[in-house]
C-alpha positions as CSV (number, residue, x, y, z in Angstrom):
1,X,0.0,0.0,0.0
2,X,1.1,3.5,-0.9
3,X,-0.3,6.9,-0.1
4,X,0.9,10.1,-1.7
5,X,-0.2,13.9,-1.6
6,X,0.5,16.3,-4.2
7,X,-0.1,19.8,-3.7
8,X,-1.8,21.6,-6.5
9,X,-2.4,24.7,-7.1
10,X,-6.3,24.8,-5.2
11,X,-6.0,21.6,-3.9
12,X,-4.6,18.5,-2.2
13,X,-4.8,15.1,-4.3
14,X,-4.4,12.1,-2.5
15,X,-3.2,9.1,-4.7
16,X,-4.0,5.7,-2.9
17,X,-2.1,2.3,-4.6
18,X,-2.7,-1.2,-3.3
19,X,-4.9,-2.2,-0.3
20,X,-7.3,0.0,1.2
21,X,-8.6,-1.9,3.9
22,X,-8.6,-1.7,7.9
23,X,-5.2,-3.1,8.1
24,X,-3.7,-0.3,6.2
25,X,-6.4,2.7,6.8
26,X,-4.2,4.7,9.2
27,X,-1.7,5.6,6.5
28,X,-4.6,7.1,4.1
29,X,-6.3,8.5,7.5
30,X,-3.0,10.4,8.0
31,X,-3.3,11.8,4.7
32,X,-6.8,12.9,4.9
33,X,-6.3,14.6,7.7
34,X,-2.7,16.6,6.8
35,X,-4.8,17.3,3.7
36,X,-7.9,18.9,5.9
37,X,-5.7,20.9,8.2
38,X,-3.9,22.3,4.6
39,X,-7.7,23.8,4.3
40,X,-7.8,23.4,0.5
41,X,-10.3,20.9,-1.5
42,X,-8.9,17.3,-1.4
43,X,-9.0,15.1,-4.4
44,X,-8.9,11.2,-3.3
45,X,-7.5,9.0,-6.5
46,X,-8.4,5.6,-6.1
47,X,-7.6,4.4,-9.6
48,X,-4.9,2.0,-8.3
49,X,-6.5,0.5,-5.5
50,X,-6.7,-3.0,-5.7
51,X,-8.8,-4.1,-2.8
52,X,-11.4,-2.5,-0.3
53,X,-13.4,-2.9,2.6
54,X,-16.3,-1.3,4.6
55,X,-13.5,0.7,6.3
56,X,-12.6,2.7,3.3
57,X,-15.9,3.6,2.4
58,X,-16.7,4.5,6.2
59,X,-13.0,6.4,6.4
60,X,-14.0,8.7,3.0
61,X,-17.5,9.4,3.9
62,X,-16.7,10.8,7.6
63,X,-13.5,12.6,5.7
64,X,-16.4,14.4,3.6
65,X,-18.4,15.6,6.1
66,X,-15.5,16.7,8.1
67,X,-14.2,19.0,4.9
68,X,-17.9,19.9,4.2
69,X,-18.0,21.3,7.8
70,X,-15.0,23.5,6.8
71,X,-16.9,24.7,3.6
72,X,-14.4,22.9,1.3
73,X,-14.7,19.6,-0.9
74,X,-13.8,16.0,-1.0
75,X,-14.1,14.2,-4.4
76,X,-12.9,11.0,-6.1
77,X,-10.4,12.2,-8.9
78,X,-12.9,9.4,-11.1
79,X,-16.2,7.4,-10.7
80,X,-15.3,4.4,-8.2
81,X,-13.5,1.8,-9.2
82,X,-15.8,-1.2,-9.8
83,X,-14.4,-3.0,-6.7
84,X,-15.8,0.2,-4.5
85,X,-19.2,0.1,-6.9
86,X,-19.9,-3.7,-5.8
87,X,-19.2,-3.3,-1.6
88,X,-21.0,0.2,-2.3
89,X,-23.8,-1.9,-3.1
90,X,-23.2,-4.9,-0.8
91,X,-22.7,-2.1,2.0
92,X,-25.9,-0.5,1.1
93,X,-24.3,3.0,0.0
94,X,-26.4,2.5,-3.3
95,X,-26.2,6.3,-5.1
96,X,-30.2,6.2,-5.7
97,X,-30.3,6.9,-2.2
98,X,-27.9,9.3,-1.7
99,X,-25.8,9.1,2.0
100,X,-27.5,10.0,5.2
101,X,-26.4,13.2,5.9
102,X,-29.6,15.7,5.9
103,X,-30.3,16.7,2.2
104,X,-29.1,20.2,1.0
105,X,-31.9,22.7,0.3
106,X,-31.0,23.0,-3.4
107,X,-30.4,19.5,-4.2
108,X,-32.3,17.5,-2.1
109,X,-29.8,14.8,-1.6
110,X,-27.9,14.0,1.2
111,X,-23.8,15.2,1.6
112,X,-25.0,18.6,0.4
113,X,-25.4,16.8,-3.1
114,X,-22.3,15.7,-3.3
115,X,-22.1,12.0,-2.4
116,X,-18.9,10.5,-3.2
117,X,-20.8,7.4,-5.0
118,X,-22.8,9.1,-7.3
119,X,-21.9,8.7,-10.7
């Protein structure tokens, strides 16, 4: 497992390679959080993950309502991989439902209309 942060120009990007499970969460926790306390939008790339758990997914989601606290962003840098689309589903984070955090007032969806599983 690898994590690295680049520093762009209005944002941090977070590029995660390998397992992303419990045994290995602290090291992409770490990140998130030097990347929150940097105050800029975070970017998460999970293009070269090659395994997942309900850890990752729980890990992310609390990530983005921490940053959306802070008035900034956390996105995937693509749709999920389709290892995170079938424990999204098996998980019951299906995107027709949008994520339990109250709906914004001009979406109408949950994470302020930004789920991290939608599209």
């Amino acid at each position: 497992m690898s994590v690295a942060i680049k520093r762009l120009a209005d944002s941090s990007r977070i590029e995660v390679e390998g397992e992303f499970t419990v045994s290995t969460i602290a090291q992409v926790g770490e990140a998130l959080l030097h990347a929150i306390h940097e105050g800029f939008d975070i970017v998460v790339d999970l293009e070269r993950v090659t395994e997942v758990d309900i850890s990752s997914l729980q890990l992310l989601c609390a990530a983005q309502k921490s940053v959306s606290g802070l008035k900034k962003s956390l996105s995937l840098a693509a749709a999920p991989p389709s290892l995170f689309r079938e424990l999204l589903e098996k998980a019951g984070y299906r995107a027709d439902r949008g994520c339990v955090q109250p709906p914004s007032a001009q979406s109408g969806r949950g994470c302020g209309g930004n789920c991290l599983w939608e599209g």
